[in-house]
N, C-alpha and C positions, 0 to 999 in steps of 0.2 A: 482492369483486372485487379482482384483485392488480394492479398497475400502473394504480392511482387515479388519484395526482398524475400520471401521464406524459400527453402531448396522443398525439393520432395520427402525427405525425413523431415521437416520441422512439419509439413502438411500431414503424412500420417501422424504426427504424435499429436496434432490438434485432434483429429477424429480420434484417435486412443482417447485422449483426455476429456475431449466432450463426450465419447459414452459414456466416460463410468462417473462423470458429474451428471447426466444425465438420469445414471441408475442411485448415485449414493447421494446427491445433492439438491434435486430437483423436487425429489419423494419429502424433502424435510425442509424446503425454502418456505413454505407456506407455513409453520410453527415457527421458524426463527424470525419472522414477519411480525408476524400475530400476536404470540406468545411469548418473542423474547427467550426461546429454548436454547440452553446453555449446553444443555444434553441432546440436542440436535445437532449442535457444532463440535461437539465434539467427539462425536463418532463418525463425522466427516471427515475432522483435523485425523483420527486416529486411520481411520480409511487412506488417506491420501499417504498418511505416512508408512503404511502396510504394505502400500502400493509403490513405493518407491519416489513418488513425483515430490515430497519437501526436499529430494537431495540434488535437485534438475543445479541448484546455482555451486554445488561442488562436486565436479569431477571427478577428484580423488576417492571420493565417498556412494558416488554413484554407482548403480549396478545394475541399471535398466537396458533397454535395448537402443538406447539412440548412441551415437558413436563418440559425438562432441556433444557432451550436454550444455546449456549452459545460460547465461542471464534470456537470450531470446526464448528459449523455451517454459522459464519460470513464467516470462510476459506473455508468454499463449494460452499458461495455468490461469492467467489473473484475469487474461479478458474473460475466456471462458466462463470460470465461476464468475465474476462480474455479471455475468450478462444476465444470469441465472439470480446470482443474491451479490448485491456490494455489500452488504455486509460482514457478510461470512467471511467475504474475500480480503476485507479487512482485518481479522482476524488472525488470517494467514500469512499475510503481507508481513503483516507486525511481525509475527514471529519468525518469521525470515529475515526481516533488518533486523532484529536480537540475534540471529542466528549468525548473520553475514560477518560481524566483528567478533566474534568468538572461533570462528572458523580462523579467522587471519590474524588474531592479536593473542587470543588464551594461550595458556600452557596446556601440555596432551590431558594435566590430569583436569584441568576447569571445563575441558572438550569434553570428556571422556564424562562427567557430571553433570553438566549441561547442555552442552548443544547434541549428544547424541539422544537426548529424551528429545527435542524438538524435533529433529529429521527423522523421528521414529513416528512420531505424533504422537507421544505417550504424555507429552509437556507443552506448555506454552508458554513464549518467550512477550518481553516487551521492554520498550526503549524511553528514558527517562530525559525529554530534553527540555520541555516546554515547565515555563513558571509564570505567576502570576506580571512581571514584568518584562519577561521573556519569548518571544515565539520565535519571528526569523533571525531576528537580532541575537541571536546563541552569546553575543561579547557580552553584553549584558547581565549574564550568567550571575548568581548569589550563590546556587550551592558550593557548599566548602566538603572537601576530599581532605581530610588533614592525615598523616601520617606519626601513630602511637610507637613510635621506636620501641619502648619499653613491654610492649606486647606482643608487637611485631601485627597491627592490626593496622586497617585504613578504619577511619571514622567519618562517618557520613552526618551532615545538618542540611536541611534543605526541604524545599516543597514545590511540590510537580502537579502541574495540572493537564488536562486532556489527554491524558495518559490510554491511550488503547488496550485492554486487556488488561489494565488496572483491575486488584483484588483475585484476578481469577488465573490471572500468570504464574509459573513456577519459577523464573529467574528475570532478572529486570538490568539491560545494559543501563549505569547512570553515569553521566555526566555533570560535574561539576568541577572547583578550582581547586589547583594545589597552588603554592606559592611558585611553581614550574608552569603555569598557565595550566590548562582545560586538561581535563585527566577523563579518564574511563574508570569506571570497577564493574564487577559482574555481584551481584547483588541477588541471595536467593528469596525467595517469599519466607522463608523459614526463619531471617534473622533477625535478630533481636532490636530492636529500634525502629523497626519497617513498619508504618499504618497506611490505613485505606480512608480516609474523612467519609469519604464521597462518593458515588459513581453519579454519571449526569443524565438528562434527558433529553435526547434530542429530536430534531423535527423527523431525521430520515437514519438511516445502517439502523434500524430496529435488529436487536438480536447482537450488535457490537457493543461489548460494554469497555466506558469509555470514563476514568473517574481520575480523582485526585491518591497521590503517593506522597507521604511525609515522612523524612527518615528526621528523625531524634537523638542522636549521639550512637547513629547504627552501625554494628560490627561489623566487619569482613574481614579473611586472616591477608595477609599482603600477598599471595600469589592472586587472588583474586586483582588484581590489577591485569588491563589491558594494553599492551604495548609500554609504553614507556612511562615517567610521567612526563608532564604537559605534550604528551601525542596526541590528546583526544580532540583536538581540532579535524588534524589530518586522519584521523578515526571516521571521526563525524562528517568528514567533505564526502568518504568515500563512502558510505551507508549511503547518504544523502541521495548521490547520483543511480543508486541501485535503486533507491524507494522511488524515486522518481522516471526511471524506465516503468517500474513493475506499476505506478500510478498512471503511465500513459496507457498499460493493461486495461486499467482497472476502467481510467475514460472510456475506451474504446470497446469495452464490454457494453456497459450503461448504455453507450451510445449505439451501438450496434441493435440492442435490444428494443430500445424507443423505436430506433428507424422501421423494424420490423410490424415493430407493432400499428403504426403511421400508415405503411404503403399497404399495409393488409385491409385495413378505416376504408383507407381510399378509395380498394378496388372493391369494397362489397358493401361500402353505405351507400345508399342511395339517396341524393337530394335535389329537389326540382327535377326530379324524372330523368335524372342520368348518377352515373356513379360520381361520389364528391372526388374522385382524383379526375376529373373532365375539365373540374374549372380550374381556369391560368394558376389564381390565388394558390391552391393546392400544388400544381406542379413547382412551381418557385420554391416553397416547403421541403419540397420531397428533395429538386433538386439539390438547393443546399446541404439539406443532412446527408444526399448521398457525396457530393465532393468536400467534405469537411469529414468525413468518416474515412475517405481514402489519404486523404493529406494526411490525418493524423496516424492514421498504420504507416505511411511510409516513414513518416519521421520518428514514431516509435521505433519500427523494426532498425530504422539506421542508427539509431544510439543503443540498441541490443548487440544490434552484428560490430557495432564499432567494437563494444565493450569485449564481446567474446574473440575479437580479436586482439585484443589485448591494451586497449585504453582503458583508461581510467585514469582518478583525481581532475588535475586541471584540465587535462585531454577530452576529455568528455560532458566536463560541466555545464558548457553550452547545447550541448546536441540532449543532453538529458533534462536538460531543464527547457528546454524546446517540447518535446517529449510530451513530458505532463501538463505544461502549458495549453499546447495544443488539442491533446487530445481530450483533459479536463474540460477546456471553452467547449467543446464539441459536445460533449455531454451534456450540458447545462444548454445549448442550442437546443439540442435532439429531442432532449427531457421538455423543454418548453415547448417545444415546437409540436409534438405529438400529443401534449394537452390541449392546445388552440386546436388542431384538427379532430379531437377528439370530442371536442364540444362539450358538452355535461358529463359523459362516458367517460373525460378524460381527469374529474374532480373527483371521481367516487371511486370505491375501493368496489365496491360490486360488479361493476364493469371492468373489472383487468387490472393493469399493475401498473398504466401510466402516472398516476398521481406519486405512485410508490419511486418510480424510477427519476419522479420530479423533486420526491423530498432528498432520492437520495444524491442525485449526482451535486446538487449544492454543496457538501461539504466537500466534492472534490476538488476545485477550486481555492480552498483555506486549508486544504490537510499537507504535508508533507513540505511546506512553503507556499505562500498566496502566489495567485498568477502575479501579484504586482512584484514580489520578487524573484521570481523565475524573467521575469521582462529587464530585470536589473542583470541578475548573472548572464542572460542572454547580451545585453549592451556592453558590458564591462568589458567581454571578450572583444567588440567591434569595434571599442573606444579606447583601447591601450594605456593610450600618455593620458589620458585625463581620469580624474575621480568623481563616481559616479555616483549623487547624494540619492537617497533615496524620499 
């Protein structure tokens, strides 16, 4: 049975949410594909937030009809549009982990100027961690946070790569060092020292645009600061473990879709005079994607319902980085697996969207932390007394 862990409101608000991605998302997956439509995404982002579902991961702020909203139901948003476009859904992701620490560190008035244009969908948020030296390894970190007493400003130096939503963001959570260890600031597109080099290209999220951020002696007045200084570790663990639920969404979207596509091949190509799901080869296929599609819901949904019961930071680090692990690998299965069954129909973009659903789920395996360190935080918990080199 799939959707175990869910009660009867998280199953209706799946059907709520896949209708109306169905009506506002579905109509304009094929131009953010294709075309790279910037103006397709963001009359979805604006839709959803009209709609009330950007405010599912805060409570306080919600206003819709479920009673507990909460991280599980954001990870119903994610599979869903996943399944539909991972792109898009990346889009939205992003802007929710910008969202998620300005909710729980800003002052009312950086709330009240930033994160309520995001959970309107009037804005888009993104998150500045990665550098050319830098990916999971965050200690590694060069940008400098220094603090202008005499103006009462943070000053930012620094250069950030793969940046999600890079150039087309309205406020950018960045992380870098003060002489207090790793800081936070909220940083809007609007200031003064902020560039764009770059946006990239990649093989799969056609329609995610994904580029370089350079701050150059860039401004911010000092309430722009998040939490403390040197809090942005403990900032950054808990984003982490949220991107990383809503990443096992995003898997199990992908994956969800592939499989669809697969057992459909199966039952209605026909070859050597019976249908291709008749031979063994095939069923072994199918059966994999189906119990690796089920493992990976259970073990998402269990680090959602953990979370909305109230874990987090080191409490959940493991069960979330489980999460994405698994349900990532499962994608990048599913995604392969339904090209080989798909024979030539599964290489071309005229035949359907497997090849699309193969460029895309690759990047979910490297985004949000590589499976190889998701395998480290998952052992470090199992291995206590000893240090765990990567």
């Amino acid at each position: 049975m799939r959707d175990f862990l869910l009660n009867d409101a998280d199953r209706a608000f799946r059907a709520d949410v896949r209708e109306f991605l169905q009506r506002e998302l579905l109509p304009r997956a094929a131009d953010i594909e294709d075309r790279q439509d910037w103006d397709a995404v963001k009359h979805v982002v604006r839709a959803l937030g009209a709609a009330g579902y950007l405010k599912l991961m805060f409570p306080d702020l919600y206003r819709g009809k479920l009673e507990h909203p909460g991280l599980t139901h954001a990870t119903i948003l994610s599979e869903e549009a996943s399944y539909i476009n991972y792109a898009f859904e990346t889009t939205i992701a992003t802007a929710l982990s910008c969202a998620y620490p300005l909710h729980r560190h800003a002052s009312e008035r950086l709330r009240d100027a930033y994160l309520s244009p995001i959970l309107e969908g009037t804005a888009i948020g993104a998150i500045c961690v990665t550098e050319p030296n830098v990916g999971s390894d965050s200690a590694g970190m060069e940008t400098r946070i220094d603090f202008d007493a005499a103006r009462n400003e943070w000053v930012i130096n620094g250069f950030k790569r793969y940046i999600s939503n890079a150039s087309v963001a309205d406020v950018y959570i960045v992380y870098g060092l003060t002489d207090e260890g790793m800081t936070a600031v909220a940083v809007p597109k609007s200031a003064n020292g902020i560039g764009f080099p770059r946006n990239y290209t990649f093989m799969g999220r056609r329609g995610c645009i994904v580029g370089e951020v350079k701050f150059d002696n860039c401004r911010v007045p000092a309430d722009h600061l998040l939490g403390e200084r040197g809090g942005g570790f403990r900032i950054m663990r808990g984003m982490f473990n949220f991107e990383r639920a809503i990443l096992g969404g995003s898997g199990l979207g992908v994956a969800r879709s592939a499989f669809d596509i697969a057992t459909a091949h199966a039952q209605t190509r026909t070859s050597f005079g019976q249908p291709l799901g008749c031979k063994q080869l095939i069923w072994d296929k199918i059966a994999q994607m189906s119990w690796r599609i089920d493992a990976s819901e259970l073990i998402t949904y269990r680090a959602t319902k953990m979370y909305d019961a109230g874990a987090d930071g080191k409490a959940l680090m493991k069960e979330a980085a489980m999460a994405k692990l698994v349900a990532t690998e499962t994608a990048n299965y599913c995604a392969n697996e339904t090209v080989q069954i798909l024979g030539g129909d599964g290489i071309t973009k005229e035949y359907g969207r497997a090849e699309q659903l193969y460029r895309d789920a690759r990047a979910l395996t490297i985004v949000g932390g590589t499976s190889e360190v998701a395998k480290y935080l998952i052992a470090g918990r199992d291995l206590p007394d000893i240090r765990i080199t990567l």
